[in-house]
N, C-alpha and C positions, 0 to 999 in steps of 0.2 A: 480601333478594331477594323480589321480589314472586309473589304466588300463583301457581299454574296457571294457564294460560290456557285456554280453550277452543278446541279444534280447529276452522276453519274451514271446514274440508271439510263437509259432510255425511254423515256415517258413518249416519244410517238411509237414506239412497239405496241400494236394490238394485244400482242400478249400481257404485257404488263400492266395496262390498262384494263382489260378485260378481268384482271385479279385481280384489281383496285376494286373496279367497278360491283365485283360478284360477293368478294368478301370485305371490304371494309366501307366502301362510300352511305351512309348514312341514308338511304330514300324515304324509311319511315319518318323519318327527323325531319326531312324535306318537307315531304308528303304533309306533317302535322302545321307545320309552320306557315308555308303558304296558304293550307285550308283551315285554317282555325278551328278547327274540329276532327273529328276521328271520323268521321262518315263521308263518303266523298262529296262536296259541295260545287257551286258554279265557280267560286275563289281556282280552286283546280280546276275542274272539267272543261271550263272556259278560258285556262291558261293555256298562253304561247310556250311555248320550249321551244329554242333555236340551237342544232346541232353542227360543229365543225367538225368535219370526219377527212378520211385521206386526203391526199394532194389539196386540203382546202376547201373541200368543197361545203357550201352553208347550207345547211337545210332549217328552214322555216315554218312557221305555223303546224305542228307536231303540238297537240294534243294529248289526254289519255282519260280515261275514265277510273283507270284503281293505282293503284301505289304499286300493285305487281305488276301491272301492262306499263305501269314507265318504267319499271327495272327492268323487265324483258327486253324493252323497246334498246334502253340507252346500251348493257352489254352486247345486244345485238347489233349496234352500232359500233360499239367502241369508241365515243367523236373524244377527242383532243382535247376537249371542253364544250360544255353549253350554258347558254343562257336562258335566263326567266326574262318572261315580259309580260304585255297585261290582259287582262280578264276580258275576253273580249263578249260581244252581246250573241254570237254563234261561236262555238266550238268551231277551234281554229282549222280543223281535218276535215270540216262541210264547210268551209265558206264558200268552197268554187259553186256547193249547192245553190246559198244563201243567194236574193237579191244585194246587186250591188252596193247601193247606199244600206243595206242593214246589217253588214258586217265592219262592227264599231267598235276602238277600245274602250270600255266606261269606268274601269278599276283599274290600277295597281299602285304599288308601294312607292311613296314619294321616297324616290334614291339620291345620295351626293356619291362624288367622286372627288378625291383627294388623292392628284398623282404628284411623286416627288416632281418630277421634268419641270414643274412648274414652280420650281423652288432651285431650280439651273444659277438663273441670273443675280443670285445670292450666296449659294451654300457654296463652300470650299475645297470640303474634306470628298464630295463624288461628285457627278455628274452624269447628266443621260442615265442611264440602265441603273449605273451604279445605285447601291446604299448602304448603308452601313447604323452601327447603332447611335453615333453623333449625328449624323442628320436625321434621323428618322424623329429625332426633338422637335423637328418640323410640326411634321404628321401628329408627336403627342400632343404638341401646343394645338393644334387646328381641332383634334378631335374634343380636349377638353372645353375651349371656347365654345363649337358647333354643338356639343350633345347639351350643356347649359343656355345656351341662348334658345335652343329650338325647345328644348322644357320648357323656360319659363316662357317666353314670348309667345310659344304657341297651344301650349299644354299637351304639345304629341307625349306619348308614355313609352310605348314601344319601338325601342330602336337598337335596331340590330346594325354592330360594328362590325365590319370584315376584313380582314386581310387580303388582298388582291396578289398574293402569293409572290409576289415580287418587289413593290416599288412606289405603295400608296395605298389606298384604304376609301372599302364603302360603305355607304351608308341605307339601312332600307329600313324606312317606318312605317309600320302596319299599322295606326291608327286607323277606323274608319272615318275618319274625316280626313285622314290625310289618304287615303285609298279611292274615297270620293272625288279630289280635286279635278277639278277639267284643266284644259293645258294652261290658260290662260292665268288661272289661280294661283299655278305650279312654278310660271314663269313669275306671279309678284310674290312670291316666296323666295326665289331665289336671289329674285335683284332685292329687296330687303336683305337677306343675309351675305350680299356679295359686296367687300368694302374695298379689297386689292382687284384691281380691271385687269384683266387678261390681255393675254395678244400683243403689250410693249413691253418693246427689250430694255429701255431705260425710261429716268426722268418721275414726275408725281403720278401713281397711279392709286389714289385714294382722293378720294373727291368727295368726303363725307359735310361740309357747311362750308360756310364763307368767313374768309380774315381770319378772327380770333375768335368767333361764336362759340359756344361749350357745343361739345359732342352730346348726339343723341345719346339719353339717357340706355337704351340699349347698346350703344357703343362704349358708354364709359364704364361698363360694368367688367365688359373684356377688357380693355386698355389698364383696368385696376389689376387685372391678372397677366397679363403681359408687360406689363411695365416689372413685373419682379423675374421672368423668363428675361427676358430682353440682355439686362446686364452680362447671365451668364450663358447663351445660347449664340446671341451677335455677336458680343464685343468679346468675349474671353475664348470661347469654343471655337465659333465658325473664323473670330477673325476679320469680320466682313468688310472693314474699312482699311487694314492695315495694308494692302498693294494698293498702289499709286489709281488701278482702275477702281477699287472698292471705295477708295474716299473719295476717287470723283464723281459716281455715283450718290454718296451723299452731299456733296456741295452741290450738287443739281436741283436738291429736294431743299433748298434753304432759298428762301424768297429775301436776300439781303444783299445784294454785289458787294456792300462792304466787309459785310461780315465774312463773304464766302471769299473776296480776294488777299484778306487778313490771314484765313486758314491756309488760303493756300501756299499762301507766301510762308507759311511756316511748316508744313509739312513737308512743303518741298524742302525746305533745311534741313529738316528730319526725317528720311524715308525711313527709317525703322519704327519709329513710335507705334505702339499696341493701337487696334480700335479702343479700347479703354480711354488710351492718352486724348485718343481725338475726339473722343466725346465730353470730357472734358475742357478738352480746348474749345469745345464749341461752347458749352456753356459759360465757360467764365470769356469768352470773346461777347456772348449777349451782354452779359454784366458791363463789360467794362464800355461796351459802346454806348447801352441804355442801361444805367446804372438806375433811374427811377422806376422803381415797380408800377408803375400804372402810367408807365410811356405804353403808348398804341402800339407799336413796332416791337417791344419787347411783348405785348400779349401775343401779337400776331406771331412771332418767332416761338415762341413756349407752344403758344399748337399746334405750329410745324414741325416739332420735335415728337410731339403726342401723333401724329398723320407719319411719323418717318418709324417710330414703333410700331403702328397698323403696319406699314407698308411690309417691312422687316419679317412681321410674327403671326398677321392673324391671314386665318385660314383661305386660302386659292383653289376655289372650286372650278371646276368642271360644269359651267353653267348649262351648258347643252345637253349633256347627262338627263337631265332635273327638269326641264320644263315640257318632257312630251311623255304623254301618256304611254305611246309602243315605243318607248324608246327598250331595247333590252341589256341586261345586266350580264354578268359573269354570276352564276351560282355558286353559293356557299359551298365547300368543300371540293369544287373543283381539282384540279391539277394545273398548279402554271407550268404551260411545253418549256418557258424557257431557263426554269431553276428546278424543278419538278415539286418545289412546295404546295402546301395542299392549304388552301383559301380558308384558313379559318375564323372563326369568331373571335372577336377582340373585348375584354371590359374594359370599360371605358374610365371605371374608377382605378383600375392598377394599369393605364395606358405607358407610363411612364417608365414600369418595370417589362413591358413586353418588348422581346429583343427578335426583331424579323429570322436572323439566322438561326435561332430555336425553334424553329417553326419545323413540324415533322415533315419530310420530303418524304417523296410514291417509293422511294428505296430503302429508306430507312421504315415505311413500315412492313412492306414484304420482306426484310432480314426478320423486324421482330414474329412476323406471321413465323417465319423456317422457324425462328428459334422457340416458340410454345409450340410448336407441331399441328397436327391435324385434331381436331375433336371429333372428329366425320368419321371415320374410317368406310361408308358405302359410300361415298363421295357424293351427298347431297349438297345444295346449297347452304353456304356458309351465313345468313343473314344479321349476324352481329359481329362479328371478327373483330370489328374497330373498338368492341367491347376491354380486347387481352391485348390493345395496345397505344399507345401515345397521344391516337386521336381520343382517346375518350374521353377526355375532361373538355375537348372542345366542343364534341359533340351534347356532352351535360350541360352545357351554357347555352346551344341553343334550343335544348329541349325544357330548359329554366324562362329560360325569354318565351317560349312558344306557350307555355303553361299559363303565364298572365294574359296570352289573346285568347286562348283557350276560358280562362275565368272568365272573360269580360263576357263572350260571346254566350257563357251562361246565365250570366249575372241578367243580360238581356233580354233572354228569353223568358225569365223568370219576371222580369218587370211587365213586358209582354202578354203571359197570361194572368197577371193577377191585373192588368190596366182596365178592364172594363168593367 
């Protein structure tokens, strides 16, 4: 399947944007999501909004007090995109009032970042910008592993998937305990869940025990689901070891000069052999050097092969994303300027069937706007439009996710007053 394509609308037209903005962009949805209630709360009132509007320009600490003073605000803007950040302990439009030290972030959604780019020094079929729907297997694998380790291991419930409209996918959990974390907490959250080390262009970047020790029981639960990806994502899809650079990439990651000058003397005989072939050849090479199953050196080599799956499959975050409280996001539903797709919701149980290039572009839904016409005819505000068209089942998903912080926040209140 061929790359992204570029959206042919003009998504930096004020105009175009301004009719995104007015008739389809979701802020009630927003508005509900963020505040975990219908009434306006500090979750909002104490949110950052950060605005990129013409030639670039970033506007910060933007505020609002109702759902209709931020739609006023953003069409009256028009930015390009904005971002959500966090709750802060003043209203972010009076901090310049605020003493210095009392304007503090004390809330927001513990976020991940899943960018393909970081999935470069592997993947085959694109690179950079590019994606397409064989590497985006990436992202499924990452999102499947990450949304069950952070359930079970941590018991967050609420987790919202997003599409980054181009090239990678986020992650925002509104638990309050994970809305609570202070940075430090946020930072041992993430280095527990981060197993591939960023920042090297080759060589072992999994560093999870020593020798042949078994993998932490939180790691072997993903390795039992990536060990069954693996075969048909690396070796048969991507290919990953079949150019002369791709297998020497993996003879890097095998701790044996024998083993790895045996392979390589044979691949070089064979430059066409499938990654399939050479994973193979790798294993029956362990065999034939340590044919006894409980030689030291064949354990040690068996969970280098388990560390060369991690390296391969499991997920490459964004760790700087994730560990600071005012760090800010890309908002749901957004507009990416540079495909003009629209940042939607992702489930996380049919990740596997979600294909990026299906994803509704700012042009494809103003054709469907022309083509059901106007309902207005005095030319009021249009405040559901995304209702009569392609966004709307995305929009249902997160008004489905928002309904459960909305339960919880009752279920609360109600424990609340009967506690005493």
């Amino acid at each position: 399947m061929a790359a992204l394509q570029t959206e042919l609308v003009d998504v930096t037209s004020q105009e175009v944007m301004l009719t995104f903005y007015r008739r389809l962009y979701p802020f009630k949805s927003i508005f509900a999501w963020i505040n975990h209630q219908h009434t306006p709360a500090r979750l909002f009132t104490h949110r950052e909004f950060a605005f990129t509007i013409k030639n670039d320009v970033y506007l910060r600490y933007n505020s609002f007090n109702t759902v209709d003073e931020f739609k006023k605000n953003v069409c009256l803007l028009t930015p390009s995109r904005f971002e959500i950040g966090p709750v802060y302990t003043v209203r972010p439009k009076d901090r310049k009032t605020a003493r210095k030290d009392a304007f503090k972030p004390v809330q927001r959604e513990l976020v991940f970042d899943i960018d393909m780019t970081d999935y470069d020094p592997i993947r085959t079929c694109c690179s950079e910008a590019g994606i397409c729907k064989r590497c985006w297997t990436f992202i499924a694998a990452a999102v499947r592993v990450l949304d069950t380790a952070i359930r079970d291991q941590f018991g967050y419930q609420h987790l919202l998937w997003v599409y980054s409209g181009r090239r990678g996918i986020h992650l925002w959990i509104s638990d309050k305990e994970a809305m609570d974390l202070n940075d430090e907490q946020r930072k041992a959250v993430v280095n527990w869940l981060s197993v591939v080390q960023a920042g090297k262009e080759s060589g072992k970047k999994v560093h999870v025990r020593s020798g042949s020790k078994p993998l932490p029981p939180s790691l072997r639960a993903a390795l039992d689901e990536l060990v069954d990806i693996f075969p048909d994502l690396i070796l048969d899809d991507q290919d990953c070891f079949g150019s002369e650079k791709g297998y020497e990439s993996l003879l890097d990651l095998i701790p044996d000069p024998k083993i790895v000058d045996g392979l390589r003397e044979l691949w070089t005989s064979d430059p066409t052999s499938s990654s399939s072939d050479k994973w193979a050849d790798l294993k029956n090479q362990i065999k034939k050097c340590y044919p006894q199953k409980d030689n030291p050196k064949r354990a040690i080599l068996s969970a280098s092969m388990e560390d060369i799956i991690l390296q391969y499959t499991y997920p490459r975050l964004d760790a700087e994303v994730s560990k600071h409280r005012n760090h800010l996001l890309k908002a749901p539903f957004c507009v990416h300027p540079k495909t003009g797709r629209v940042c939607v919701p992702v489930d996380p149980s049919h990740i596997d069937e979600f294909d990026p290039s299906a994803v509704p572009t700012v042009g494809q839904l103003l054709r469907e706007l022309d083509a059901i016409g106007s309902s207005n005819e005095h030319g009021a505000e249009h405040h559901s439009d995304w209702e009569r068209t392609s966004l709307k089942p995305y929009v249902d998903m997160l008004d489905k996710h928002t309904q459960g912080l909305m339960n919880e926040v009752r279920r609360e209140k109600r424990e609340m007053d009967t506690s005493w």
